[in-house]
C-alpha positions as MATLAB code, in Angstrom:
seq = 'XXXXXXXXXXXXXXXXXXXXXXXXXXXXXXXXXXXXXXXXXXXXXXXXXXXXXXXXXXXXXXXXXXXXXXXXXXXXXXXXXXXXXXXXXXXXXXXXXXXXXXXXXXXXXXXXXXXXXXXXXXXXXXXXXXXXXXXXXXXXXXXXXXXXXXXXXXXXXXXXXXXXXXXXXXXXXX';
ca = [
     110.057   40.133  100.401;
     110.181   41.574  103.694;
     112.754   44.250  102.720;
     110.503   45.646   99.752;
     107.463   46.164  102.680;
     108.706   49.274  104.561;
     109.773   51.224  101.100;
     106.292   49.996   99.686;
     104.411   51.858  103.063;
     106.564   54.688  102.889;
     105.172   55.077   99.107;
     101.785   54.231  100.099;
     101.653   57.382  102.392;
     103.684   59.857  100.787;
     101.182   59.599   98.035;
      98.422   60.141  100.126;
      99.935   63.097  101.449;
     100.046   64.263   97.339;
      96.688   63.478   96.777;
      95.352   65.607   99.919;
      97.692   68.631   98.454;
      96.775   68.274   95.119;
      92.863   68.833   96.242;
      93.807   72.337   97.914;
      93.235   75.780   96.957;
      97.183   77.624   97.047;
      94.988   80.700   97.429;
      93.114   79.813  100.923;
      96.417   80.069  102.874;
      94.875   80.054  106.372;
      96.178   83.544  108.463;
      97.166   83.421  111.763;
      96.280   87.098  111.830;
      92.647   86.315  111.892;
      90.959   87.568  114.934;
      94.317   89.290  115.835;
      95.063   92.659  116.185;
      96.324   93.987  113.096;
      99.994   94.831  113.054;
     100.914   98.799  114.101;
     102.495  100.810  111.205;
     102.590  104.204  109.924;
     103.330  104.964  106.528;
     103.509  108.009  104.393;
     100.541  108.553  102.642;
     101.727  107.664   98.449;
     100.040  110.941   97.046;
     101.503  113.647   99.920;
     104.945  112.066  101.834;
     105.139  114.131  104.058;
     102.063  113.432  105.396;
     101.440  110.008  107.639;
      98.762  107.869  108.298;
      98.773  104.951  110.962;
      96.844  102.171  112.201;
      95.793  104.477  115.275;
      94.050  106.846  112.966;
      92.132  103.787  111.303;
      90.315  102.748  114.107;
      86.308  103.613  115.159;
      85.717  102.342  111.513;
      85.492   99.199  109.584;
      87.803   99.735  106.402;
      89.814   97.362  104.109;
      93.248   97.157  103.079;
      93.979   96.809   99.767;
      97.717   95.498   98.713;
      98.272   96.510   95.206;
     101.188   97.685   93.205;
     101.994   99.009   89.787;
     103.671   96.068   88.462;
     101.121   93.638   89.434;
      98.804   91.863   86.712;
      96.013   90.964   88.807;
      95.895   93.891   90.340;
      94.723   95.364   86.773;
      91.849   92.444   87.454;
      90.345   93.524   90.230;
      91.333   97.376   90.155;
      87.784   98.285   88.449;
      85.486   96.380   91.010;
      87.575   98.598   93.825;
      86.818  101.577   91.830;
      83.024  100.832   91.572;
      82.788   99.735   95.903;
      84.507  102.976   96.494;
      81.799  104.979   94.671;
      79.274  102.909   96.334;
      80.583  104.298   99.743;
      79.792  100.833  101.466;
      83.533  100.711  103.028;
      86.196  102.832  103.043;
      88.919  101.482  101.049;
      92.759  102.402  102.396;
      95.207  100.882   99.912;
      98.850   99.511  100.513;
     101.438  100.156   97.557;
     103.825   97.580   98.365;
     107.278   97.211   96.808;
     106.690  100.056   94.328;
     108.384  103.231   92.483;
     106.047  106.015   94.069;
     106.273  107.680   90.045;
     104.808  104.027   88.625;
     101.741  104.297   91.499;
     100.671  107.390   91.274;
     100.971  106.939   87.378;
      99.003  103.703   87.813;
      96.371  105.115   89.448;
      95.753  107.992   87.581;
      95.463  105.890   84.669;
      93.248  103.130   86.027;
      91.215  105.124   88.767;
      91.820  105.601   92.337;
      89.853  103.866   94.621;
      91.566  104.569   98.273;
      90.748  107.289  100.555;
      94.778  107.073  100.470;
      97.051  104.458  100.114;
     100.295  103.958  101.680;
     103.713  103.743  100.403;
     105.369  100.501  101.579;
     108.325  100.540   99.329;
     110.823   98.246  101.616;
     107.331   95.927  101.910;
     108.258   96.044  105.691;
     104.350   96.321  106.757;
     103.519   93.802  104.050;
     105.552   91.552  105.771;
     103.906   92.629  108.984;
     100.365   91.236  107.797;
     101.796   88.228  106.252;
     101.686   89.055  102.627;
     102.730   86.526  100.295;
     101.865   88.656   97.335;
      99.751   90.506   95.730;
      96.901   91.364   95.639;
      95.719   90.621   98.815;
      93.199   92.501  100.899;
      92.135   92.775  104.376;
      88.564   93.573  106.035;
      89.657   95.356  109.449;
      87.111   95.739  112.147;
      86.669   99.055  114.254;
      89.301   97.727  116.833;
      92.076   97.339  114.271;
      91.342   93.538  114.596;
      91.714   91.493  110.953;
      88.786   89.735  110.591;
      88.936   88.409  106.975;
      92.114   88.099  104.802;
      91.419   87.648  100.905;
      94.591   86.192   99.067;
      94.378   86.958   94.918;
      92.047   89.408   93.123;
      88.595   90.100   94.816;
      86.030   88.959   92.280;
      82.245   90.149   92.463;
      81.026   86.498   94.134;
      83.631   87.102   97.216;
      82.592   90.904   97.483;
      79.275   90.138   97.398;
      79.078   86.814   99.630;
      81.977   87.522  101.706;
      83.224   90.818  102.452;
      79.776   92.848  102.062;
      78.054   90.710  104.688;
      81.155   90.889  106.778;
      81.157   94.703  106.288;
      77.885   95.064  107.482;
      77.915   92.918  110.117;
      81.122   94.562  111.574;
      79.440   97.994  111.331;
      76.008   97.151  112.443;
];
């Protein structure tokens, strides 16, 4: 009887450890970026190469960075709520083509709207990797410092941009 007790514990707590996984969101991924400097980069800009852009010439501002890419489905999802914040002027929007064919963005983009005061070609997905992407899309609230203060995992939907990242916003640039 005794030798069934140790197998029967080990059970006991390995299922535990299921249930508490099977009661948490994949998509709240905590960042240990938060409150961190974001990572340096520089990138060529996706609609002129030969021109650059780097964190350095992000900060004074509060901005967010978007990572999207042509071949992402739920990028399509959130694409036209990006489209309508960047008309509303309430944060400047830079976005982050990662792992992409610079033809397939720019096509993209023209088709569905462009959004970003300029977005960034990150076809090696080097500076994805940087800010701890684990796919996309995935956007970033960065505060005039360059510090991340808010890292969104999956489509934004009109409940997080208008509970979370608005009141962040405007908090950061108050």
């Amino acid at each position: 009887m005794k030798r069934y007790l140790l197998p029967l514990l080990v059970f006991i707590v390995l299922l535990g450890f299921l249930a508490v996984g099977l009661k948490l969101d994949p998509r709240e991924v905590p960042s240990p970026l938060i409150d961190k400097p974001a990572p340096d980069f520089r990138l060529p800009r996706l609609d002129a190469p030969e021109r650059q852009l780097g964190l350095q010439d992000l900060k004074g501002k509060v901005w967010l960075l978007n990572v999207w890419a042509s071949w992402c489905v739920a990028c399509r999802i959130e694409h036209p709520l990006l489209v309508e914040l960047a008309g509303s002027g309430a944060v400047p929007i830079y976005g982050l083509n990662y792992k992409d064919k610079r033809d397939d963005a720019l096509g993209w983009l023209a088709k569905h709207g462009n959004p970003y005061v300029a977005s960034l070609s990150d076809a090696e997905g080097l500076v994805g990797i940087d800010f701890g992407v684990y796919g996309v899309p995935e956007t970033f609230v960065i505060d005039k410092t360059g510090t991340i203060r808010l890292k969104h995992i999956g489509p934004i939907t009109p409940d997080v941009l208008r509970d979370t990242i608005l009141p962040l916003v405007k908090k950061l640039d108050g």
